[in-house]
C-alpha positions in Angstrom: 17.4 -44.6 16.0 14.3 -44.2 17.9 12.4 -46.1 15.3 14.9 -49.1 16.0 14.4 -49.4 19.7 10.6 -48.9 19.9 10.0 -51.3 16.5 12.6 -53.8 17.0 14.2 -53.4 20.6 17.1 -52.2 20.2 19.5 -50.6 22.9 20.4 -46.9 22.4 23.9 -48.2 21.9 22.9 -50.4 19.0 20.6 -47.9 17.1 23.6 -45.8 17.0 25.4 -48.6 15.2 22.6 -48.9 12.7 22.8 -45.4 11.8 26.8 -45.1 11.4 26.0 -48.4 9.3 23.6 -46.8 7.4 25.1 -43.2 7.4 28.4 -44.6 6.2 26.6 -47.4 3.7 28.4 -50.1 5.2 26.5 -52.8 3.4 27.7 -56.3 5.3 27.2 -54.3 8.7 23.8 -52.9 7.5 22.7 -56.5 6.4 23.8 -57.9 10.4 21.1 -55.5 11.1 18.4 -56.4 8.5 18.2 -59.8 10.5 18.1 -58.6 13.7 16.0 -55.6 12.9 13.7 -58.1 11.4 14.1 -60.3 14.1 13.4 -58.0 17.1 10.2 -56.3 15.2 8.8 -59.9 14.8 9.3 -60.6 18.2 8.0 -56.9 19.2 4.7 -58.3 17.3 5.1 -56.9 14.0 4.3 -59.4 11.0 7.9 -59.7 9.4 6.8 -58.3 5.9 5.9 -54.9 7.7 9.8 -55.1 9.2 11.4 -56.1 6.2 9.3 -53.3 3.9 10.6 -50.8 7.1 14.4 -52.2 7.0 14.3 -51.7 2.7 13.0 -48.4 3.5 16.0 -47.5 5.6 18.4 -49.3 3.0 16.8 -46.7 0.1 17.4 -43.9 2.5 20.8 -44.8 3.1 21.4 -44.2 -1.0 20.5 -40.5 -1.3 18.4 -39.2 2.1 21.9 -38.2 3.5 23.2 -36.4 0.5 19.2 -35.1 -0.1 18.5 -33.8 4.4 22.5 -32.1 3.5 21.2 -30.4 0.5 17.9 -29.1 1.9 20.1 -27.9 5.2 22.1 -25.9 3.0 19.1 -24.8 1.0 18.0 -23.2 4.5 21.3 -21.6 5.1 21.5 -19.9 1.6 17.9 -18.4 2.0 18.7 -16.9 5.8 21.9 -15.8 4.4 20.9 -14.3 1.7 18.0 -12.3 3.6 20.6 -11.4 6.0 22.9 -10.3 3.0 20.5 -8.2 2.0 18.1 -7.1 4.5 20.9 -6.6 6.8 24.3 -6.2 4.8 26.5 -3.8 7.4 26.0 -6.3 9.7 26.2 -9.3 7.9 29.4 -8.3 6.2 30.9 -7.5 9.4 30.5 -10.4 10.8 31.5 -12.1 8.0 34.9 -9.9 8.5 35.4 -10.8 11.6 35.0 -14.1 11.7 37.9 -14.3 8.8 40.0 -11.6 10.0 43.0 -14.0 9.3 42.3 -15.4 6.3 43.8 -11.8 3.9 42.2 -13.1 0.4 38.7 -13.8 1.7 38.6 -10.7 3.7 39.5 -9.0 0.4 36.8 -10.8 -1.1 34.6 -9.4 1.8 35.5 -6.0 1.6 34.8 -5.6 -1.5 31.7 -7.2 -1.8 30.8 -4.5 1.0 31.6 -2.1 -0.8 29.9 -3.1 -3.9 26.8 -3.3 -2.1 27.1 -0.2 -0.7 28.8 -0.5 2.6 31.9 1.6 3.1 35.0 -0.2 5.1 36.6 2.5 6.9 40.6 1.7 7.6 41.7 1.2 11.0 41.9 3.8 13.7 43.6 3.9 16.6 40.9 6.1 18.0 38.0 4.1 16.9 38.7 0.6 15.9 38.0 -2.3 18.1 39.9 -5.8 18.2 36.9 -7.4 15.7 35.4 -5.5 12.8 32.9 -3.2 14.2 29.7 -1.2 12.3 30.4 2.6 13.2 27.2 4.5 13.0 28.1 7.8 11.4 25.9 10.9 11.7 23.8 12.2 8.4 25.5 9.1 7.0 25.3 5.1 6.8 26.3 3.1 8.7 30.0 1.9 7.5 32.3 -0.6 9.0 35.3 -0.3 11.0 38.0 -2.5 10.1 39.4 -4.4 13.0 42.8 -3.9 14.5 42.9 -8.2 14.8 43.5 -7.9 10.9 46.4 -6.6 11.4 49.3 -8.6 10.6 51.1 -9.4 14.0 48.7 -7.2 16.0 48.1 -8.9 19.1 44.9 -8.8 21.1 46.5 -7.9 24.4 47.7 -4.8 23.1 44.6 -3.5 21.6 42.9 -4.4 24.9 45.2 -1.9 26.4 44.8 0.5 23.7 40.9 0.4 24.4 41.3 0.7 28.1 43.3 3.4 27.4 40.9 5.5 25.3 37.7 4.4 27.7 39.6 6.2 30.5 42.0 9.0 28.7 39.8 10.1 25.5 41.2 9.7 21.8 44.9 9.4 21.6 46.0 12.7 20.3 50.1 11.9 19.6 52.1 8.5 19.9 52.8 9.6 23.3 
């Protein structure tokens, strides 16, 4: 977009066209822009075979560069997730947990994958689980995570907010009174 306005002068406006155009492969709206592209660089005193060759350029781009800057995003994402996965996996998994605390066949995906790599789920406790999955560090032991009284079926979170409140003042519940 940048390229557009300081090569050919166009607005800001209109080098967002050019990329939707191009983004989206709209051919007849990319070729209006071939000849005002072309048109703008040659009046921006560039010789019109160095716009053109600039223009094609863009065109080629607009075949595979999305599909190929998508792939190399993701390529970035699988490497940081996989170091976090392993470097890190208490605390990736419960993320991971928590961020699909509603979705019951990935989170059973999830918690066993945790478990596979050595992390231990502990069930939910009334005395020491929070709304979102939580990692509970456990004396002479690892670390293992707490499940999450939000992934609980028709748990709401205005009731475990209470039931925190509750223990931060009283201590651990010690009956259902």
């Amino acid at each position: 977009m940048r390229a557009a306005v300081e090569l050919a002068g166009y607005t800001p406006s209109e080098a967002d066209d050019l990329r939707k155009a191009i983004s989206k492969k709209k051919k007849e709206e990319i070729e209006k822009h071939r000849q005002k592209f072309i048109q703008g660089s040659v009046t921006k005193g560039i010789p019109r075979e160095t716009g053109e060759a600039i223009f094609t350029d863009w065109e080629e781009f607009a075949r595979y560069g999305f599909n190929k800057s998508h792939a190399a995003d993701y390529g970035v994402l699988a490497v940081q997730t996989g170091f976090l996965k392993l470097h890190y996996p208490a605390e990736y998994m419960t993320a991971l947990l928590s961020v699909t605390k509603h979705e019951t066949d990935k989170m059973a995906l999830y918690i066993n994958d945790a478990r596979s790599m050595g992390v231990e789920v502990l069930p939910p406790d009334v005395n020491a689980s929070a709304w979102d999955f939580a990692i509970e560090d456990r004396p002479g032991q690892a670390s293992a995570i707490r499940f999450g009284l939000g992934a609980i079926k028709n748990v709401g979170q205005g009731p475990v907010e209470i039931i925190c409140q509750a223990r931060a003042k009283g201590g651990s519940f010690e009956n259902l009174n």
